[in-house]
MOPAC internal coordinates of N, CA, C and O (Angstrom, degrees):
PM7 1SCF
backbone

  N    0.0000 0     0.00 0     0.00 0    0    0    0
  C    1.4447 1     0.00 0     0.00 0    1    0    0
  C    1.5368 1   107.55 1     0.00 0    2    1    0
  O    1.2310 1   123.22 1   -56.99 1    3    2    1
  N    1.8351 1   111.44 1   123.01 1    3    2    1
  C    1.3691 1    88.38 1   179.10 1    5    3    2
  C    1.4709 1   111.00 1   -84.44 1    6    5    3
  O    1.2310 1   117.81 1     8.68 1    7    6    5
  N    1.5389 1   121.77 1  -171.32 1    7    6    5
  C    1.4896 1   141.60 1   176.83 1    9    7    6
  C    1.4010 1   117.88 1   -50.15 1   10    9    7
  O    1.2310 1   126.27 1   144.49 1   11   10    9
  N    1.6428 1   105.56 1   -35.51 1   11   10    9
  C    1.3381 1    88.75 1   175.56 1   13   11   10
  C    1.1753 1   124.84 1   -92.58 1   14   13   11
  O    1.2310 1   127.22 1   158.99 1   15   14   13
  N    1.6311 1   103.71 1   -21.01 1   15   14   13
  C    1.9498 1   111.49 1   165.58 1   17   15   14
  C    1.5711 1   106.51 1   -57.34 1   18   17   15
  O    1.2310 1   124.63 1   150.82 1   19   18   17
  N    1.7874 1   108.72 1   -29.18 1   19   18   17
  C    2.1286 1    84.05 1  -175.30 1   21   19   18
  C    1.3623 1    91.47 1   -78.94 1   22   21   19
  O    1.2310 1   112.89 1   133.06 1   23   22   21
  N    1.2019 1   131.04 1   -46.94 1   23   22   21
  C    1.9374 1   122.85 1  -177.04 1   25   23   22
  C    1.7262 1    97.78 1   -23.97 1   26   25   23
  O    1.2310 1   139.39 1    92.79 1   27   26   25
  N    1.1598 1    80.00 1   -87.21 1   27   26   25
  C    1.6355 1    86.28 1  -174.33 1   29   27   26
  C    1.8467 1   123.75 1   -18.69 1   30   29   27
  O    1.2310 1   122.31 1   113.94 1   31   30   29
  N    1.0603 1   113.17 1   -66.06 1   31   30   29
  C    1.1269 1   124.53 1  -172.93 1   33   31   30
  C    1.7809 1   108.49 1   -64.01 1   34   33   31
  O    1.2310 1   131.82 1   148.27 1   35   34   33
  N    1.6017 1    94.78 1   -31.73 1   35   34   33
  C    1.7933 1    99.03 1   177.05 1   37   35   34
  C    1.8210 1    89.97 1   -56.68 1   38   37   35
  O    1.2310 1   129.15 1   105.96 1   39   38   37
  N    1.4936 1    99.97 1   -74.04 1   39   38   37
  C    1.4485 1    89.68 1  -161.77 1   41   39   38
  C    1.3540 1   112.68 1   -61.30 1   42   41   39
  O    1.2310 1    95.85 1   124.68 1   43   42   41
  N    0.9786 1   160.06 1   -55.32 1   43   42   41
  C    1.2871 1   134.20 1   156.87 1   45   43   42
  C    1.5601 1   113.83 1    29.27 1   46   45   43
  O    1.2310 1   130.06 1   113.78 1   47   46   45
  N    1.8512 1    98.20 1   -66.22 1   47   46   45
  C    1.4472 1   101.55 1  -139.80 1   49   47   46
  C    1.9901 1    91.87 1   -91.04 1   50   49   47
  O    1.2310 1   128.05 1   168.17 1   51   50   49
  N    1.1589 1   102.10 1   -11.83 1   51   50   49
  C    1.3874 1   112.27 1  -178.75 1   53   51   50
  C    1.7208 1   101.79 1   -34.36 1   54   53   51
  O    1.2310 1   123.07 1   -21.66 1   55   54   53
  N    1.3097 1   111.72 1   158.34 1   55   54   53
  C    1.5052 1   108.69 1   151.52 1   57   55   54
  C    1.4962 1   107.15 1   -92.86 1   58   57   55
  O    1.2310 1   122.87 1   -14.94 1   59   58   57
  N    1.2109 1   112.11 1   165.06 1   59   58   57
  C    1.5370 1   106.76 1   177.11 1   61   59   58
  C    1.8479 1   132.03 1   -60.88 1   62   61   59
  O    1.2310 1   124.42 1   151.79 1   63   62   61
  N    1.1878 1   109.13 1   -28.21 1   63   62   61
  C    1.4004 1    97.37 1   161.27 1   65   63   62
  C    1.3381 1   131.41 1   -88.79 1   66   65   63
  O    1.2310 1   122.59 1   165.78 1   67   66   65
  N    1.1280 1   112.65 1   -14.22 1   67   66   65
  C    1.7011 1   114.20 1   150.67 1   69   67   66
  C    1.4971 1   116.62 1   -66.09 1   70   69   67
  O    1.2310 1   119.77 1   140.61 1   71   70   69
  N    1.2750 1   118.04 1   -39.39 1   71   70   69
  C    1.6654 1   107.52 1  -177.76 1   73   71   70
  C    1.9113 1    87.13 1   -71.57 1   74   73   71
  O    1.2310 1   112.62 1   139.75 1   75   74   73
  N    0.9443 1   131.54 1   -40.25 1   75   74   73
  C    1.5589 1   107.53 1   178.15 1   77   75   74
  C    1.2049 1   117.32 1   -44.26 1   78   77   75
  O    1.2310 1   120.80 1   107.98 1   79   78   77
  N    1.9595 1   116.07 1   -72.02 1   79   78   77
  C    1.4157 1   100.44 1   161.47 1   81   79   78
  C    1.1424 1   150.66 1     2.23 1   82   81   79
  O    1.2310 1   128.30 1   101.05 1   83   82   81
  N    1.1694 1   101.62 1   -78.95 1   83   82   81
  C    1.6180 1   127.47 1   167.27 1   85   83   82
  C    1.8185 1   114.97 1   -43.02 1   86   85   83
  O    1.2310 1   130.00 1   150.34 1   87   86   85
  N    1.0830 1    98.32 1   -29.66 1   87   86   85
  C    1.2502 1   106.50 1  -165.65 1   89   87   86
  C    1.4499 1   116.35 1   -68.07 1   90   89   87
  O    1.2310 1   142.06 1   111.85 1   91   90   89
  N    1.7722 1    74.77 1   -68.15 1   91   90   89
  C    2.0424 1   101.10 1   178.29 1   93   91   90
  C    1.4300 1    97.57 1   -47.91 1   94   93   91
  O    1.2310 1   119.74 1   133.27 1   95   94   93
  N    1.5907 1   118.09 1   -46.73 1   95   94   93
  C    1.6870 1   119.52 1  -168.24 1   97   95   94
  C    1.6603 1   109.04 1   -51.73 1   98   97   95
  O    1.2310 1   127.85 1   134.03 1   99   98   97
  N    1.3078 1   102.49 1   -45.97 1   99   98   97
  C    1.5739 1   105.91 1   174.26 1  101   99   98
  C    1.5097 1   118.20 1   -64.25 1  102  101   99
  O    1.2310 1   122.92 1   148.31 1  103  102  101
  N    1.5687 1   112.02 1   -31.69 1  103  102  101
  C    1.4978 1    94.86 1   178.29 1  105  103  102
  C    1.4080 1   105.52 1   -70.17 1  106  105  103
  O    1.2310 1   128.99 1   116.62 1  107  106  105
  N    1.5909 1   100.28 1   -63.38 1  107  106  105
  C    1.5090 1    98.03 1  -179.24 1  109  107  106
  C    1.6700 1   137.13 1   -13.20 1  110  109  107
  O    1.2310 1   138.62 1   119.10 1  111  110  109
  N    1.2640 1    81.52 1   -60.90 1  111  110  109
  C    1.6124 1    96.82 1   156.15 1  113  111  110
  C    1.4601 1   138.65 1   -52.18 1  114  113  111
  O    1.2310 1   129.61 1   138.40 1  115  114  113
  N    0.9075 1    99.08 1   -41.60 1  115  114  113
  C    2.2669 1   115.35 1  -177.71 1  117  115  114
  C    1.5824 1    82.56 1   -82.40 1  118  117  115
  O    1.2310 1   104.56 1   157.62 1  119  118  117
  N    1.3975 1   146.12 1   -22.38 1  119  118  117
  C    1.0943 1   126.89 1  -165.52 1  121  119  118
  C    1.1150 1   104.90 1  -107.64 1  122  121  119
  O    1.2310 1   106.74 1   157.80 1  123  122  121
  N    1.6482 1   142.27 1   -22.20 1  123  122  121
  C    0.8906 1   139.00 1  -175.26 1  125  123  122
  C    1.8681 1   109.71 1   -83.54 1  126  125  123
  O    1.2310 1   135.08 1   165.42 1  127  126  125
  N    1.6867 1    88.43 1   -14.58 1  127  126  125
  C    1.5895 1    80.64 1   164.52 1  129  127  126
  C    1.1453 1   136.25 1   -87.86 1  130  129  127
  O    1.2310 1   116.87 1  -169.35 1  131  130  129
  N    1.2055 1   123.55 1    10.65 1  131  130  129
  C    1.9619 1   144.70 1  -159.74 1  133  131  130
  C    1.3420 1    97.13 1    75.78 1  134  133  131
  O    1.2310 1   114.59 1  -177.72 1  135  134  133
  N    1.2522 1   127.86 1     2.28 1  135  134  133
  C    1.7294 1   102.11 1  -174.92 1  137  135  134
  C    1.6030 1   106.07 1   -79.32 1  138  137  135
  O    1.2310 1   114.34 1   -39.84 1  139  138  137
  N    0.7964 1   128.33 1   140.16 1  139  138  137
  C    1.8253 1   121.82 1   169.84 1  141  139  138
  C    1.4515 1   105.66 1  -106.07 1  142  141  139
  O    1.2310 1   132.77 1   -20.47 1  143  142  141
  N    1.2820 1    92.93 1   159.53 1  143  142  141
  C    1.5889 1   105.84 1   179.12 1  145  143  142
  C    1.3451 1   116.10 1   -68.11 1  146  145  143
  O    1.2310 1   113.78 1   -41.60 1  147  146  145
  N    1.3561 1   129.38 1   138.40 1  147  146  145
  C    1.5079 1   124.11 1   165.65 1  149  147  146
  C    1.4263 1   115.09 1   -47.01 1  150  149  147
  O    1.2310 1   135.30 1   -19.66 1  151  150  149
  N    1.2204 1    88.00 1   160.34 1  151  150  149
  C    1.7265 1   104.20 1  -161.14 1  153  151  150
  C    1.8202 1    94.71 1  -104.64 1  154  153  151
  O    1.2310 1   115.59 1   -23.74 1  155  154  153
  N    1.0636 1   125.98 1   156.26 1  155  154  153
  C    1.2534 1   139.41 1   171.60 1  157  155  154
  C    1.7587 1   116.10 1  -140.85 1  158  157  155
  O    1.2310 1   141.50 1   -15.36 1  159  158  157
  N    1.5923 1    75.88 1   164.64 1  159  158  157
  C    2.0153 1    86.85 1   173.73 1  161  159  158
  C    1.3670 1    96.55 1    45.31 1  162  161  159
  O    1.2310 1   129.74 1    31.83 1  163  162  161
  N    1.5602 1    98.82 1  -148.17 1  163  162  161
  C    1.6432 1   113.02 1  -156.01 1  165  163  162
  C    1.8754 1   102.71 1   -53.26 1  166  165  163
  O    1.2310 1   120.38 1   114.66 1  167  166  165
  N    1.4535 1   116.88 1   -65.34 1  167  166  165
  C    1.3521 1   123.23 1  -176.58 1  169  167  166
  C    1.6664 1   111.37 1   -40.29 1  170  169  167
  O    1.2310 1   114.31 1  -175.55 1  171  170  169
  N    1.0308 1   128.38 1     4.45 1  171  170  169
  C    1.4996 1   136.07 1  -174.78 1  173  171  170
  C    1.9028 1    99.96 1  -120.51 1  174  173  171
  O    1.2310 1   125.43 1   122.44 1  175  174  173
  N    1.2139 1   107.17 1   -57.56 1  175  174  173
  C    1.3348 1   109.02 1   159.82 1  177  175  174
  C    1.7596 1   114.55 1   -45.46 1  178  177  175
  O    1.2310 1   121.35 1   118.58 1  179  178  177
  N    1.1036 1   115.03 1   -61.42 1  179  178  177
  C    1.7849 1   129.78 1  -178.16 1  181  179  178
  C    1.3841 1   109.87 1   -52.29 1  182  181  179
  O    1.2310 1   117.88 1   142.25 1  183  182  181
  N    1.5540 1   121.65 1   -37.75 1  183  182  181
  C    1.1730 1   125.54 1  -175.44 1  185  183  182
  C    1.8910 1   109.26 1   -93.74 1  186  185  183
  O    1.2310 1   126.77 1   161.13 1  187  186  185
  N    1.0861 1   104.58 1   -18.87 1  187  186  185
  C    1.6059 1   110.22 1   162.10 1  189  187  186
  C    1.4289 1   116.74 1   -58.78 1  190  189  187
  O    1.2310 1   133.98 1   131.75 1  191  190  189
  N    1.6556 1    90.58 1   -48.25 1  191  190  189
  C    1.6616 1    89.20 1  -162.71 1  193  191  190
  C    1.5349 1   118.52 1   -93.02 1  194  193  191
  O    1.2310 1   130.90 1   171.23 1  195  194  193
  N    1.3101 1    96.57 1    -8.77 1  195  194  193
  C    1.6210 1   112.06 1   166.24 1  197  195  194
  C    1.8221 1   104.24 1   -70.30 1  198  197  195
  O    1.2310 1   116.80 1   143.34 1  199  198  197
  N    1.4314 1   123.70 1   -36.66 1  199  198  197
  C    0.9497 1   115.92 1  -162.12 1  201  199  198
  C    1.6096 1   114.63 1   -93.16 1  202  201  199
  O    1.2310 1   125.55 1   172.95 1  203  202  201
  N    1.5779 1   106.94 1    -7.05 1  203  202  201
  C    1.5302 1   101.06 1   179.43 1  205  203  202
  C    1.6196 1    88.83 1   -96.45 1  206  205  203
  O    1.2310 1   103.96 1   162.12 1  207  206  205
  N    1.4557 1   147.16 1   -17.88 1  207  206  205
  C    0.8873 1   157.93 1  -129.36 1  209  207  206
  C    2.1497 1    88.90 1  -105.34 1  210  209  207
  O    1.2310 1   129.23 1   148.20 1  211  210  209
  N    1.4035 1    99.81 1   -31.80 1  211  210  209
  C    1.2609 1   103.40 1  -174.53 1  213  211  210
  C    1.5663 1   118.69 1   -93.53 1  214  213  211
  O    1.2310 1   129.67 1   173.81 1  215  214  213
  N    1.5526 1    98.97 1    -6.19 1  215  214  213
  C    1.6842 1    99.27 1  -151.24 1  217  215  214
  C    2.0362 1    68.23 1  -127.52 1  218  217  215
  O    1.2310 1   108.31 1  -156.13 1  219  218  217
  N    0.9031 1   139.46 1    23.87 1  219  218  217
  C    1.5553 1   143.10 1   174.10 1  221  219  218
  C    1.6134 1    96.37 1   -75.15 1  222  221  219
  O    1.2310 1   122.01 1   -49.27 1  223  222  221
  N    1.5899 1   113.75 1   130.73 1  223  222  221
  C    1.8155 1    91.29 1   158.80 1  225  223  222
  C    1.5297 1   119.33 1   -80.70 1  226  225  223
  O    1.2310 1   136.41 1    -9.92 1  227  226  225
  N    1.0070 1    85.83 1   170.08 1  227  226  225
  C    1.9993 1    94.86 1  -172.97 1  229  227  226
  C    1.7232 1    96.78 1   -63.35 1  230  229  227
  O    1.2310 1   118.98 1   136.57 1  231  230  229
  N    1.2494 1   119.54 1   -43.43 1  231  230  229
  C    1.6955 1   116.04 1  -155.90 1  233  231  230
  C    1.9850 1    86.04 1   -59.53 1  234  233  231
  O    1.2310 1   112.46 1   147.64 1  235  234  233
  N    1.1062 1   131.83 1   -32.36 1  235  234  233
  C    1.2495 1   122.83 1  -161.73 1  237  235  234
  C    1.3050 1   101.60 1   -83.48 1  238  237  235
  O    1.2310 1   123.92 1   116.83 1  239  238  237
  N    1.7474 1   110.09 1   -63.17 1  239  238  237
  C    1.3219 1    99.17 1   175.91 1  241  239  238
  C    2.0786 1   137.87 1   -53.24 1  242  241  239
  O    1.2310 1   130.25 1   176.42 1  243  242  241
  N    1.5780 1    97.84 1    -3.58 1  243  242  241
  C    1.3227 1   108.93 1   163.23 1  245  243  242
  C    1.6178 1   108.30 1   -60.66 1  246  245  243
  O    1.2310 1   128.16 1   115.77 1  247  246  245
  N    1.1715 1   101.89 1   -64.23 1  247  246  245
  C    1.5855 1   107.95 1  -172.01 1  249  247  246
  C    1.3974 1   103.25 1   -51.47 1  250  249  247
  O    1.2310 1   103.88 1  -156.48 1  251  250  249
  N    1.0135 1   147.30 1    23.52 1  251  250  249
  C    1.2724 1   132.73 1   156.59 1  253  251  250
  C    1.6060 1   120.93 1   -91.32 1  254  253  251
  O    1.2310 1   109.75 1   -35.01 1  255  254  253
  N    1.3264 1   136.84 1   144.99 1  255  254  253
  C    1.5383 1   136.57 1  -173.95 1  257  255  254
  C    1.2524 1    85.59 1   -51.53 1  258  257  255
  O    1.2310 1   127.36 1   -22.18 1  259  258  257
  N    1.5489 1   103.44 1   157.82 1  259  258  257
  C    1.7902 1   126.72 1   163.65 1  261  259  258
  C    1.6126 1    94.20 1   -71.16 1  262  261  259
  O    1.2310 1   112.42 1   146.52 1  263  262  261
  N    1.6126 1   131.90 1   -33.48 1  263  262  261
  C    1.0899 1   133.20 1  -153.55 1  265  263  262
  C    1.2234 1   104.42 1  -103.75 1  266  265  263
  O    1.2310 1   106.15 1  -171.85 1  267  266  265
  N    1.6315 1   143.33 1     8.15 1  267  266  265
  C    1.0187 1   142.84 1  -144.38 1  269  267  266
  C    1.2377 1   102.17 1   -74.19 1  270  269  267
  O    1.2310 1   111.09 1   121.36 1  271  270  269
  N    1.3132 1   134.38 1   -58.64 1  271  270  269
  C    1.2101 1   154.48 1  -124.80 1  273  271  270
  C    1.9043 1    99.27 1  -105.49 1  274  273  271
  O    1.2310 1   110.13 1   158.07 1  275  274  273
  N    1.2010 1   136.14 1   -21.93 1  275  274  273
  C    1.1845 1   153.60 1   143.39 1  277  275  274
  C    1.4135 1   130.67 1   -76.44 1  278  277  275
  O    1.2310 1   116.69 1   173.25 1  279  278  277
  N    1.4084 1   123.89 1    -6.75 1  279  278  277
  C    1.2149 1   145.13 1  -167.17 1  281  279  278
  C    1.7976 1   106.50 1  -155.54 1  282  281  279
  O    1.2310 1   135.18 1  -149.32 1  283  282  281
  N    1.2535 1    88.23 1    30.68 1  283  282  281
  C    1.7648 1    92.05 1   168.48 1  285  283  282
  C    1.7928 1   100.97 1   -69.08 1  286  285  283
  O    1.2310 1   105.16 1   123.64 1  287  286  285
  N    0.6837 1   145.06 1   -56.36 1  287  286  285
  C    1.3939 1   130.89 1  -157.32 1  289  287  286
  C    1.3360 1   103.06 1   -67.42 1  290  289  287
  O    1.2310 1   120.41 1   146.35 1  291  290  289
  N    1.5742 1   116.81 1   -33.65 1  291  290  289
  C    1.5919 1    95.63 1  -176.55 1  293  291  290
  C    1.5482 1   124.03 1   -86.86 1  294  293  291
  O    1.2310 1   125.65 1  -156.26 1  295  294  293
  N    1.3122 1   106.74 1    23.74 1  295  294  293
  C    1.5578 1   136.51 1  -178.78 1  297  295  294
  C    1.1056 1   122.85 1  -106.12 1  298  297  295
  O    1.2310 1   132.50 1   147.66 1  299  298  297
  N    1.3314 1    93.47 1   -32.34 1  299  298  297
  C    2.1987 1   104.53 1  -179.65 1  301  299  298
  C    1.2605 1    99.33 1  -105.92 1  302  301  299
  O    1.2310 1   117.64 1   128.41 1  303  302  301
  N    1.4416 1   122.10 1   -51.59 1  303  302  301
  C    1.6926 1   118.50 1  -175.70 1  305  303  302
  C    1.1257 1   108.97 1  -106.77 1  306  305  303
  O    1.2310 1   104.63 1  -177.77 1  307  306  305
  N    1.2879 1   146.01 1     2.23 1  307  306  305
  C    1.4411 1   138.72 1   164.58 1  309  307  306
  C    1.5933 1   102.30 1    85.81 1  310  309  307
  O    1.2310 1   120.53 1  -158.39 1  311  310  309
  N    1.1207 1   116.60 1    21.61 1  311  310  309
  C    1.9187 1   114.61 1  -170.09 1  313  311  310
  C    1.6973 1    73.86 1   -72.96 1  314  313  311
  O    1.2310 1   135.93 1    -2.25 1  315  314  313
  N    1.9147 1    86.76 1   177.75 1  315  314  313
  C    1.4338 1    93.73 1   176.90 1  317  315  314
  C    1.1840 1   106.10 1  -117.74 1  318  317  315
  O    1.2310 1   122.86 1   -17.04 1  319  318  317
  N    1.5695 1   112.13 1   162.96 1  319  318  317
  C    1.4834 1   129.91 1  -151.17 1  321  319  318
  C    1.9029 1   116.24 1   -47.62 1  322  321  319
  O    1.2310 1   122.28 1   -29.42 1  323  322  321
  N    0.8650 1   113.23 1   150.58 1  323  322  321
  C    1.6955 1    93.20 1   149.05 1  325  323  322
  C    1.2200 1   122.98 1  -117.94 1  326  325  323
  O    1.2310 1   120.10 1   180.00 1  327  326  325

């Protein structure tokens, strides 16, 4: 049986506020090591797009409108300005 099949089966047998314990103890832990927890959903998306957003070269990000970012719709859907 490996380690994580006996984990498993330990907690299983846990009562429920000990498997909390256990829990927080484990985050606590993964966090106290610099590792952070994976990111999901949008905040995983947000941190993607922040990160190509950072590693973008400037000559590209020039080409973007001064107004882009206030006039997103008339950029993606062609509505007209306000």
């Amino acid at each position: 049986m490996s380690v994580k099949e006996r984990l498993r089966q330990l907690v299983e047998e846990l009562p429920e506020n000990e498997a909390e314990e256990l829990y927080e103890g484990l985050l606590a832990k993964r966090n106290a090591s610099g590792e952070a927890p994976p990111l999901t959903g949008l905040a995983a998306l947000d941190a993607a797009l922040d990160e190509m957003a950072h590693n973008a070269p400037e000559e590209e990000l020039a080409r973007f409108p001064a107004d882009f970012s206030e006039q997103l719709d008339h950029y993606i859907y062609g509505t007209k300005k306000r």
